[in-house]
C-alpha positions, 0 to 999 in steps of 0.5 A, spaced: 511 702 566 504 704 565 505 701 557 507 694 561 500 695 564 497 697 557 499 691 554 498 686 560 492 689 561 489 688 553 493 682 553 489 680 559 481 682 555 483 678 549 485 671 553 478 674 558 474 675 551 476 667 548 474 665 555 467 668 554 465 666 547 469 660 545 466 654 545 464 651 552 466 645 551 474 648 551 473 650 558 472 644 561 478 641 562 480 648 566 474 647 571 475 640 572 482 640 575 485 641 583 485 648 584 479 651 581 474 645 584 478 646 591 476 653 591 469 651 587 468 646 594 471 651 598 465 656 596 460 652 594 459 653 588 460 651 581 466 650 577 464 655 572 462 661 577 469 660 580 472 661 573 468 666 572 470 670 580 478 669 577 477 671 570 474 678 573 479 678 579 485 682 576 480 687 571 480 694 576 487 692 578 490 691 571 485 697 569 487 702 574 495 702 573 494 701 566 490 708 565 492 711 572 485 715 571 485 723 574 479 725 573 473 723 577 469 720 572 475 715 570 476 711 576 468 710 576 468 707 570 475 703 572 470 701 579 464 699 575 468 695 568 466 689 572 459 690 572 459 693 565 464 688 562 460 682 565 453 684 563 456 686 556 459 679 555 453 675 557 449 680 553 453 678 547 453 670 549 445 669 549 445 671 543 451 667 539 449 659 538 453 656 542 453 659 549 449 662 553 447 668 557 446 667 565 445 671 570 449 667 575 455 669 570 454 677 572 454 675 579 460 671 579 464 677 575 462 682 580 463 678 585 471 676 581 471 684 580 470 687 587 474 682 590 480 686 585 479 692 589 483 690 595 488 688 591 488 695 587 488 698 595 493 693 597 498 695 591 496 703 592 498 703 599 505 699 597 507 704 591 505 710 595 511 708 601 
């Protein structure tokens, strides 16, 4: 089972890593349609931001069964992938000609991964009865 978590989770960072760096222009027909503008309205925010809380939502879940860390140092990492992936990225946007980095983007990932901790207790407790 854990080398279906290994590859859902490096399938999972390869569609997160197009989404990040390809193109804008790709991205508006996802941030425009019903599910994402409802979430967008519900929460006040841009449609961006919330593609942004989606795409982060699943990365400590999908890393922590992957991995199953043992040590202490491991699941710290594991907790803190959001914030390390999601100012890694942006960093990396300010950079390329046709993105750019922003700040409000690092929130919207850490937001989009602390929201994946309850999922991650959720299915802990569950595996352990």
């Amino acid at each position: 089972m854990r080398k279906v978590f290994i590859i859902i989770f490096i399938a999972y960072l390869a569609i997160n890593t197009y989404f990040l760096f390809s193109k804008g222009d790709s991205l508006m027909d996802i941030q425009n349609k019903g599910f994402v503008v409802w979430v967008s309205t519900a929460l006040g925010v841009k449609p961006d931001k919330t593609l942004h809380m989606m795409l982060f939502f699943p990365m400590i879940p999908l890393a922590w069964f992957a991995f199953r860390p043992k040590w202490d140092i491991t699941k710290v990492i594991i907790l803190w992938s959001g914030v390390i992936f999601g100012v890694l990225t942006e960093w990396i946007q300010h950079y390329l000609p046709h993105r750019t980095g922003d700040i409000t983007d690092v929130a919207a990932d850490i937001v989009g991964s602390v929201l994946g901790i309850p999922l991650l207790l959720f299915f802990s407790l569950f595996k352990r009865k």
